[in-house]
C-alpha positions as CSV (number, residue, x, y, z in Angstrom):
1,X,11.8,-18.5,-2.7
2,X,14.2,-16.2,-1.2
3,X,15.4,-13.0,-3.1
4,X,18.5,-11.2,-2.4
5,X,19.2,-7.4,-1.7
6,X,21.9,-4.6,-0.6
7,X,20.5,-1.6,0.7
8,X,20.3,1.3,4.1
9,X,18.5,1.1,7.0
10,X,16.1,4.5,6.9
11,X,13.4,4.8,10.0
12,X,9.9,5.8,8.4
13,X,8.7,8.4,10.7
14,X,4.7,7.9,9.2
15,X,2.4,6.2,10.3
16,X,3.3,5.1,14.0
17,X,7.3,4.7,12.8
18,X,8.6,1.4,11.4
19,X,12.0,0.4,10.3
20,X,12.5,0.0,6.7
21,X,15.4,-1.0,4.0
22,X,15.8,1.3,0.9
23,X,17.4,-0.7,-2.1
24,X,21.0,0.5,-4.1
25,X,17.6,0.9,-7.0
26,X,15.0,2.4,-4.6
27,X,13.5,-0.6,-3.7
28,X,11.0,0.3,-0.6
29,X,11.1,-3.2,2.2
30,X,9.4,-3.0,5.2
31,X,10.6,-6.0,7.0
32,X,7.6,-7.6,9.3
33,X,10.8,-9.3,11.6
34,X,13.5,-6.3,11.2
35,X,16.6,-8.1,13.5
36,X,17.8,-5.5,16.7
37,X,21.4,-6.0,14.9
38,X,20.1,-4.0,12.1
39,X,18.0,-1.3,13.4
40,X,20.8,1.2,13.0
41,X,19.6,4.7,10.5
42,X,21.8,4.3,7.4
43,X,23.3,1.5,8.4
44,X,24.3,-0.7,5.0
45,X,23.0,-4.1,4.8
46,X,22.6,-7.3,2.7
47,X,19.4,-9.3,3.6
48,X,17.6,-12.1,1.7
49,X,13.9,-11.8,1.9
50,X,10.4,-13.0,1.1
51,X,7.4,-11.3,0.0
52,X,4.6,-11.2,2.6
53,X,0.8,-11.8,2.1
54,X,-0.6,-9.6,4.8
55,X,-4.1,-9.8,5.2
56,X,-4.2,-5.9,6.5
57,X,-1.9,-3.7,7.7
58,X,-2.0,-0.1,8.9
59,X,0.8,0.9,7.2
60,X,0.7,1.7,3.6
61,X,4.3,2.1,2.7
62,X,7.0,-0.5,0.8
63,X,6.7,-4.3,0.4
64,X,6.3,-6.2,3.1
65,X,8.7,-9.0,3.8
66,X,10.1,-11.3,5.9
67,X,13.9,-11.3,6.8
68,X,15.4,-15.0,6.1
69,X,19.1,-14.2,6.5
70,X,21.2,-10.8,6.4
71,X,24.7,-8.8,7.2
72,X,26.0,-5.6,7.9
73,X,28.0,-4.4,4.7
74,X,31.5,-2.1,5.6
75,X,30.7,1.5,4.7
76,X,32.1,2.7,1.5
């Protein structure tokens, strides 16, 4: 089941570096499948997502999740 979110686009410079989507309640996504179109620092976004199981992962930041559908917000 998909879940809904708005939030930025913030590069985590830890770990190797990985794009990431803070929440508007400080929700910490780390999108397995970030889209090109949204690797843009502070860019706003809406993006529906679903959890991922990873099995293990180097990376020990935010839930992990996979991007199902998403667009750029206007800044405000």
């Amino acid at each position: 089941m998909s879940k809904k979110i708005k939030g930025k686009v913030a590069y985590q410079n830890l770990e190797g570096g990985f794009w990431s989507i803070i929440g508007a309640k400080g929700e910490q996504l780390r999108p397995v499948n970030m889209p090109e179109q949204l690797k843009t620092e502070g860019a706003a976004v809406e993006i529906s997502y679903r959890p991922v199981e990873e099995e293990m992962s180097m990376i020990m930041w935010g839930q992990a999740v996979t991007i199902t559908a998403f667009h750029t917000l206007s800044p405000q």
